[in-house]
C-alpha positions in Angstrom: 140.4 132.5 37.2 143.8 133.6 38.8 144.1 137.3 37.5 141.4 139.9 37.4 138.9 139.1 34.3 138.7 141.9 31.6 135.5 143.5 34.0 137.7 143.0 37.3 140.5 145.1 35.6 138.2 147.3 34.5 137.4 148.0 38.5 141.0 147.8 39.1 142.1 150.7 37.2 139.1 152.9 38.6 140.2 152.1 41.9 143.8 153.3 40.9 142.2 156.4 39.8 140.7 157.1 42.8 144.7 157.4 44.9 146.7 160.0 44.1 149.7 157.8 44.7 148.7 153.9 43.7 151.0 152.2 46.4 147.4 153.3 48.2 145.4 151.2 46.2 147.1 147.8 47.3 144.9 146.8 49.8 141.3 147.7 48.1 142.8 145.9 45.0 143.8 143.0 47.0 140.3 142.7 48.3 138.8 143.3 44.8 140.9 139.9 43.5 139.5 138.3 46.6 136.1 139.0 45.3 136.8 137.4 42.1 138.6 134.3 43.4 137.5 133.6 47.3 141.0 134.6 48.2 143.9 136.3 46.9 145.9 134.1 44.7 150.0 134.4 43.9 148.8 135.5 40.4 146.6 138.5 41.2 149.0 139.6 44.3 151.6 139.5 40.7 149.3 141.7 38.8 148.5 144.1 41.9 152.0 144.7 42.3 152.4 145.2 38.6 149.8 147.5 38.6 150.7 149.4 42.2 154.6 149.6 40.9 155.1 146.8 44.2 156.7 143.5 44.1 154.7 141.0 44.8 156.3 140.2 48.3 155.1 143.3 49.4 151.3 142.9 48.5 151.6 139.5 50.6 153.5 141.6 53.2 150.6 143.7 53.4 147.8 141.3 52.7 149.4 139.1 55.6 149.0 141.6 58.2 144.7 141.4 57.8 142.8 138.7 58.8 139.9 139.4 56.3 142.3 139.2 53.2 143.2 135.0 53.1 146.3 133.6 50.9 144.8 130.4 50.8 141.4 128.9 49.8 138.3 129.7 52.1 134.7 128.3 52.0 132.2 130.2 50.0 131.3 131.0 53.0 133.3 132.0 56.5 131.9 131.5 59.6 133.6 133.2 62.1 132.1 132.4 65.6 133.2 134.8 68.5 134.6 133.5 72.0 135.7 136.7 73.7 134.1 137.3 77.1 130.8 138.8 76.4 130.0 136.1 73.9 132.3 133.5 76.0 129.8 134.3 79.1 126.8 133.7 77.0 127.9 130.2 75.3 130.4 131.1 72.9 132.8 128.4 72.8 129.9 125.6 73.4 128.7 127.5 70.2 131.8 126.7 68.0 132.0 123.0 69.9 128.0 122.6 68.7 129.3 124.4 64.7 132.2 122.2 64.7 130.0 119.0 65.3 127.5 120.0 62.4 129.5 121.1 59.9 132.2 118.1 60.5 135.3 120.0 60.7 137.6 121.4 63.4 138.3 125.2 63.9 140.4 126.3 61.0 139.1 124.0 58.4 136.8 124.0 55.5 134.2 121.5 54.7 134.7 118.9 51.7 132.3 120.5 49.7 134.1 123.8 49.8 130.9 125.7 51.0 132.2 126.6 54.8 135.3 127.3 56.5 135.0 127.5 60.2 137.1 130.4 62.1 137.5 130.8 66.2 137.0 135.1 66.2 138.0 137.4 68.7 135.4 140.4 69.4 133.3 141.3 66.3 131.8 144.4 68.5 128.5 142.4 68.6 128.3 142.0 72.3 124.4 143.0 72.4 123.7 140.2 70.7 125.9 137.2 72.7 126.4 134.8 71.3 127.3 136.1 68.2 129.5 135.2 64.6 130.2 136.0 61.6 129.5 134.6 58.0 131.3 136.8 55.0 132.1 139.8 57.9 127.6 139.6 58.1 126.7 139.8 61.7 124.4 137.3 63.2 122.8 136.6 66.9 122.3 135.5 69.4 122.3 132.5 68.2 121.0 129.4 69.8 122.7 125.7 68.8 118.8 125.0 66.8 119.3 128.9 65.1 123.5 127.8 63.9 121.1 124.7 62.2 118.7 127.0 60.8 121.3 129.2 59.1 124.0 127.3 58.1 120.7 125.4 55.8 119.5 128.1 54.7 123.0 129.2 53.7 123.4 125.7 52.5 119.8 126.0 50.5 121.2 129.4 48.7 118.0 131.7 50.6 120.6 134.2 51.7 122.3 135.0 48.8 120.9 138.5 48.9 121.9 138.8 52.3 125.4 137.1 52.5 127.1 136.9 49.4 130.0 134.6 48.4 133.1 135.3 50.6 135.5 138.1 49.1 132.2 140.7 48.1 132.2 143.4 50.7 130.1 145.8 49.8 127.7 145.7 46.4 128.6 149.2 46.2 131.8 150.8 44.2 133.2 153.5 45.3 133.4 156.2 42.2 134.9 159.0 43.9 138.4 159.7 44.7 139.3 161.8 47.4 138.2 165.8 47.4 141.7 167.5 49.3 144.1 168.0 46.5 147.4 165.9 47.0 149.3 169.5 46.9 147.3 170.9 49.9 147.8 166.8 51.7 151.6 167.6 51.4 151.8 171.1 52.4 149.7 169.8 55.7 152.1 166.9 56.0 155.4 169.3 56.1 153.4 171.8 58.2 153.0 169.1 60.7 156.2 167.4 60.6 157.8 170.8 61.4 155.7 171.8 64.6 156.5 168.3 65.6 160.5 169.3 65.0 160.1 172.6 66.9 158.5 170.6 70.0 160.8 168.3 70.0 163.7 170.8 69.5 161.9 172.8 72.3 161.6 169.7 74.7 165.3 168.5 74.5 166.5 172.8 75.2 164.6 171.9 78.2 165.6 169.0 79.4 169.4 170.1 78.5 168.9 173.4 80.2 167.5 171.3 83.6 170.5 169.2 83.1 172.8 172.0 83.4 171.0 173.2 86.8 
């Protein structure tokens, strides 16, 4: 499926309902079709804009900019091994040469069977547990080149489904509740704001004018 399914849209409009202004809503619903389909499609970045009152350039505009949202197909499962320093001191990029040989692709690519895609990371905040990766944003490590074995067949074997779902699911749990500040009181803080900024700045360049004239 390309577009949300009948239960997807049901999500998607409670997630609308939860921003008081649905432009808001683009990036939760792009990860919501990327739950559904592995990755955000050019149909369901149609439909978000549709629904978000968008064009559909801008959703990939914004889905673009995040490395977790992907415009083209990914493995059901992403494994994203790290190689900055703390995990590049303990073995990191012998790590990714060692995943590379065992899953028989290069850095970037996704197996035949569509069940990994291998990713070079930068820091996933992990650095206690050197060297570490990711699969589906789940943290794992250290990890020696027998443990990499270990989990990529018991991924393989489906005995971490409850731990790692399919790429796209983030969290098991919806969020049902939309923000508590009322959008009136958001906009009165907003102006508030925006006009100490213009009397600092106002106040700053009398200053600067007044040294000038010294």
């Amino acid at each position: 499926m390309s577009r949300f399914t009948k239960e997807m849209e049901t999500r998607a409009f409670e997630l609308l309902a939860l921003y008081p202004e649905k432009r808001s809503a683009t990036i939760p619903l792009c990860h919501l079709a990327q739950e559904q389909n592995g990755y955000l499609t050019e149909e369901s970045m149609v439909q978000i804009a549709d629904l978000v009152g968008t064009t559909p350039a801008e959703v990939l505009g914004a889905a673009s900019f995040y490395d977790m949202l992907h415009t083209e197909p990914v493995g059901k499962y992403v494994v994203g091994v790290c190689t900055n320093i703390a995990c590049l001191l303990q073995g990191g990029e012998e790590l990714l040469g060692h995943a590379e040989e065992k899953l028989g692709i290069a850095t970037g690519a996704t197996t035949d069977d569509g069940m990994f895609t291998l990713e070079d990371m930068e820091c996933i905040a992990h650095c206690d547990h050197a060297p570490a990766l990711q699969v589906n944003y789940r943290f794992f490590g250290p990890l020696t080149n027998d443990g990499f074995d270990a989990l990529v067949d018991d991924l393989s074997a489906g005995k971490l489904e409850s731990e790692v779902p399919p790429h796209g699911t983030l969290s098991r749990v919806q969020r049902k509740h939309p923000i508590a500040v009322p959008l009136e009181e958001i906009v009165r803080h907003r102006r508030d704001s925006d006009a100490k900024e213009g009397e600092r700045l106002a106040a700053k360049a009398a200053t600067e004018a007044k040294e000038g004239s010294n």
